[in-house]
N, C-alpha and C positions, 0 to 999 in steps of 0.2 A: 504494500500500500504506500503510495506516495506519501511524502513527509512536508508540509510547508510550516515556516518558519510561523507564522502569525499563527495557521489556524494552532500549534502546536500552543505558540505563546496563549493563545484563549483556554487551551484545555487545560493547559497548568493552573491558570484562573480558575478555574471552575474547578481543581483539585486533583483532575485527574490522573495527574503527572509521576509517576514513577517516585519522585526526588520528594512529594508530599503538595501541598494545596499551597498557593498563593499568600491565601488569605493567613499562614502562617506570619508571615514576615508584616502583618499588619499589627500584631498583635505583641510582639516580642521586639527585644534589643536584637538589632541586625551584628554589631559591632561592640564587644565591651574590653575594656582591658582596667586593670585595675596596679596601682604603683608598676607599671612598667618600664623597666630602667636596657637600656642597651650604649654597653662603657665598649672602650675602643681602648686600648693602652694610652694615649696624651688625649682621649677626648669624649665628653657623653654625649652620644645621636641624642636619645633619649631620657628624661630624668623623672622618673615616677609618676610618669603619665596614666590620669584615671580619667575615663570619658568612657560615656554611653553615646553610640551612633543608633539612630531608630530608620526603617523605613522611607525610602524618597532619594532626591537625590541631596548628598550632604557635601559639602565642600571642605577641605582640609587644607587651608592657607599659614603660608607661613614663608620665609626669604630661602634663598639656597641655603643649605646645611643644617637646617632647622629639624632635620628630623624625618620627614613628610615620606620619602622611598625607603628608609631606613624602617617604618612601619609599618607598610606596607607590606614590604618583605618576612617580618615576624607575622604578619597577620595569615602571609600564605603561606607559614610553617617552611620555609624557607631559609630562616636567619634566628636560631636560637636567642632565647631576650637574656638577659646577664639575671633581672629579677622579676618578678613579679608576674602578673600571666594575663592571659586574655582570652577571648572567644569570638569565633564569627558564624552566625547562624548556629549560637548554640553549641559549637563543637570548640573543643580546646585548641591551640594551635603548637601546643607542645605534643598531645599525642594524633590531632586527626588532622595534619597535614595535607596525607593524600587525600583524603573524605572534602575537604574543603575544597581543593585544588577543581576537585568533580565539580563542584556545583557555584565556585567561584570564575569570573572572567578575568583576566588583566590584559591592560592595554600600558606598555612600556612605554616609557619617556622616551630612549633614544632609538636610532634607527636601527632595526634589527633583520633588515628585511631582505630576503636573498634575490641579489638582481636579474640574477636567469629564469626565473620562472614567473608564470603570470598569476595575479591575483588567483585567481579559481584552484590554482594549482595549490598556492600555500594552503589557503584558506579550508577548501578540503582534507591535505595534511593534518592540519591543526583540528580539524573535525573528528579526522579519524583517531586521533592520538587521545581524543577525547572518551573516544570510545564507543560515535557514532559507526553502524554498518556503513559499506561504499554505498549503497542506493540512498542512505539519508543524509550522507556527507555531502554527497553530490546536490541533491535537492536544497539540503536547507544552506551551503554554499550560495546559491543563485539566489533565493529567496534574500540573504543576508545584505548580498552585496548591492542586490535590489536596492536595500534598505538603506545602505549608506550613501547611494547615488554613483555606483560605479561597473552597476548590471553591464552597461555597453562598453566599458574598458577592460571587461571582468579579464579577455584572454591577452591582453599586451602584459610583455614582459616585465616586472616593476622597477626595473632600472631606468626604465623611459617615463616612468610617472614623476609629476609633480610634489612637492612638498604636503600638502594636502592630501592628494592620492594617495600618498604611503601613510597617510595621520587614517584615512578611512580603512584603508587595507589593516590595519594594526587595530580600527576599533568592530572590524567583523569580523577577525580572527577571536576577537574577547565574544561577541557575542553566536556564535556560530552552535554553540553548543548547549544553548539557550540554558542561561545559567541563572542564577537566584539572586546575584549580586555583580557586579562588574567594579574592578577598580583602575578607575584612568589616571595616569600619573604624567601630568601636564601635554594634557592632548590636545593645547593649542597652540605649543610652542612651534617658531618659526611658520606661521601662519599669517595672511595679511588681514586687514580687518574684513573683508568679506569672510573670507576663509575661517576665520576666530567665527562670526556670528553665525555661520552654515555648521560647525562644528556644535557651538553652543545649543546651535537648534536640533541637532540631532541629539546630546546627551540629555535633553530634556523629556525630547521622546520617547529614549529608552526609558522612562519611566510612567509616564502618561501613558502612552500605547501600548505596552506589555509589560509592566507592573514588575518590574528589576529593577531593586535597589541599584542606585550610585555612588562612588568615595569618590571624588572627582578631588583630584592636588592641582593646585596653582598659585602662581605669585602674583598674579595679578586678582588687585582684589573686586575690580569691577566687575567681571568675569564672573565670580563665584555671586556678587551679588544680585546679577541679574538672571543664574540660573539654578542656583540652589533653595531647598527648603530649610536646610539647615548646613549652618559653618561652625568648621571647630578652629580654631586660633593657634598656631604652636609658634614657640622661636626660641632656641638653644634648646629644643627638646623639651620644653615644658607647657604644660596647657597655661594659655592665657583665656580662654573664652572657648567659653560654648552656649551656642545660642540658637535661637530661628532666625532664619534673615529676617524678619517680621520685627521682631528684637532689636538686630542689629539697626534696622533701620525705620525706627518707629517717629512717626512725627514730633516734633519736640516744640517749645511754644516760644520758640524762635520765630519772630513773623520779618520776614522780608520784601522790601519797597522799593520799587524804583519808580521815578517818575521822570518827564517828557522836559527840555529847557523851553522858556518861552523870550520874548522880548524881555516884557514887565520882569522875569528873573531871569536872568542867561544863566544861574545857578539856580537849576529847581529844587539839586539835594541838598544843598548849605539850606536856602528855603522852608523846607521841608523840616531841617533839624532844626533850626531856631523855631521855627513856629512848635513845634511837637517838647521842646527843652523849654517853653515858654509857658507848655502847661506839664510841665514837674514828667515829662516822659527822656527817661534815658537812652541813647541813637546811639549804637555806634557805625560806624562808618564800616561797609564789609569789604567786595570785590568790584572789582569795574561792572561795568550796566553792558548792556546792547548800544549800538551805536546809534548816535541820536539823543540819546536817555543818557542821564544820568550815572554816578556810582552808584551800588545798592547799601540802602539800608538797613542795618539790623535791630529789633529793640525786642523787649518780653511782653508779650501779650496777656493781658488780664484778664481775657473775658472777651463777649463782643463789643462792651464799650469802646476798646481797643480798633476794633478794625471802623469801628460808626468814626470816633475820634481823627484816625489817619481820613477817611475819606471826606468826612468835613473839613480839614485841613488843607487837603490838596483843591479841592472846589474851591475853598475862600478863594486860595491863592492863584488859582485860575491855570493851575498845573491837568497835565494830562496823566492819568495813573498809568504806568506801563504792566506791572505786574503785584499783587501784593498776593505773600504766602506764605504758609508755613516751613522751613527748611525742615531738612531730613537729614537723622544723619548718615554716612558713610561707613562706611566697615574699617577702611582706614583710618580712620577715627579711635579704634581700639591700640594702634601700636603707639597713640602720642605719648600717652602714660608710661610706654614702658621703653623706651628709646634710652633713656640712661642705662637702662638694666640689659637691654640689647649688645648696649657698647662693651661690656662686659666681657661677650665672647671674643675673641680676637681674629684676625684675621686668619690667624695658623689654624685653629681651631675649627675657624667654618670652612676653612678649604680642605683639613683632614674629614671632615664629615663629610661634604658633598664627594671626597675620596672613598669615603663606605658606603656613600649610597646615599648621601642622609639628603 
């Protein structure tokens, strides 16, 4: 009987799947570790690292040497930890290595890709080694590569692919074997910004459309904010945050203003602030405006008196409002705090780690 990738992914939805029900992984920690420490003789990847990952796709940010591949590798029983232990889906990674291996994806950071042969060829490789028959390697192959958008490249050799090409080839080799979890360890490096947002749009999928968890690593923290459900924060190997993006970037009662120059003030935001500092409201001055407009300004918002107040203000004054709103914050916003503490590691240090993997 023919094997397709999607109808396969729906039946595991509905439970029927060999490997156990879907709905498992809605219910449970996908990812736990608890004081996980991983020492290097001059240097710690790791340093008693405790975080629960649940469900969806979750983002794991952090600078080179931070740790991030050095975790990854312990989590797929690959890289013994120095202390302390963990689980993925439930299984230990000190004794169920291979057991995980089955039912985990990974897609590698660097390029690992053998240039004489064409997509279809690895890809089924890597199917069969999984443990799929040749008639369902073959099938869910096609289906897969369907899915990354390289069905009509499937047979050229991948030496002749694109930077990109080899990013999709390396994330249907993770998903080919349709697995419970996937972990992409920056799989949108060397990519251009099309190519970043086609990639972001397909690891989001992987969870929307057939319901497999994501670890997705990157350094870029925009990235992880516009496609994760949840980010975990690491840098020298220790958690700094764990959160929802929801969390991370929760509206705050920052209100921000910019407004239009006119004749009557060739200064609408000096304007703006005197008149707004004339009734006991503290401005401070943020980032450049749109062009045309003004700087932006920032001030705390009371209430709706607040926004009635600025908009009567700017009417007196015969100002044009460009934008007024509440900022958000940034994900980047969590390493301000700890930038002293960052400096700490030194150079030797993070370059020995990204040496192990880290």
């Amino acid at each position: 009987m023919p094997v397709h990738l999607e109808s396969d992914f729906k039946t595991a939805l509905r439970g029927d799947d060999r490997r156990g029900p879907r709905h498992y992984l809605r219910s449970v920690t996908v990812i736990a570790t608890e004081s996980l420490s991983k020492r290097f003789p001059r240097v710690t990847a790791l340093d008693r690292l405790s975080v629960d990952v649940g469900p969806g796709v979750t983002g794991l940010v952090g600078a080179n040497g931070a740790g991030k591949s050095t975790l990854i590798k312990i989590l797929l029983g690959l890289s013994p930890a120095t202390e302390g232990r963990a689980e993925v889906l439930g299984l230990d990674v000190a004794t169920k290595g291979a057991t995980i291996r089955e039912r985990v994806g990974y897609m590698p950071e660097h390029d690992c890709l053998p240039p004489d042969v064409s997509a279809t060829e690895f890809v089924v490789h890597m199917a069969r080694m999984s443990g799929l028959p040749p008639a369902a390697a073959r099938e869910r192959t096609a289906d897969t590569l369907r899915h990354v958008g390289l069905y009509e490249e499937r047979y050229r050799p991948i030496g002749g692919y694109s930077t990109g090409m080899k990013q999709r080839v390396k994330l249907a080799q993770a998903l080919v074997h349709d697995p419970q979890l996937v972990f992409l360890d920056e799989p949108t490096n060397g990519l251009d910004p099309v190519g970043r947002d086609d990639m972001l749009g397909l690891i989001r999928r992987i969870h929307t459309d057939f319901g497999i968890s994501v670890l997705v690593t990157s350094h870029l923290l925009g990235e992880l904010e516009r496609t994760c459900d949840h980010v975990v924060v690491i840098d020298g190997g220790k958690l700094l945050r764990s959160s929802s993006t929801t969390d991370f970037t929760q509206t705050t009662t920052t209100l921000a203003i910019e407004v239009t120059d006119t004749d009557d003030h060739p200064d609408g935001t000096r304007a703006v602030r005197d008149a707004l500092h004339a009734r006991g409201v503290d401005v401070l001055d943020g980032s450049g405006g749109l062009p045309g407009a003004g700087h932006i300004l920032l001030l705390t918002a009371q209430g709706e008196q607040t926004y009635d107040l600025v908009r009567d203000v700017v009417a007196d004054l015969g100002l044009g409002l460009v934008r007024m709103e509440q900022r958000r914050h940034h994900i980047s916003e969590v390493f301000t705090d700890s930038d002293q503490g960052s400096e700490q590691s030194t150079d030797a240090q993070r370059k020995e780690a990204v040496g192990h993997g880290g």
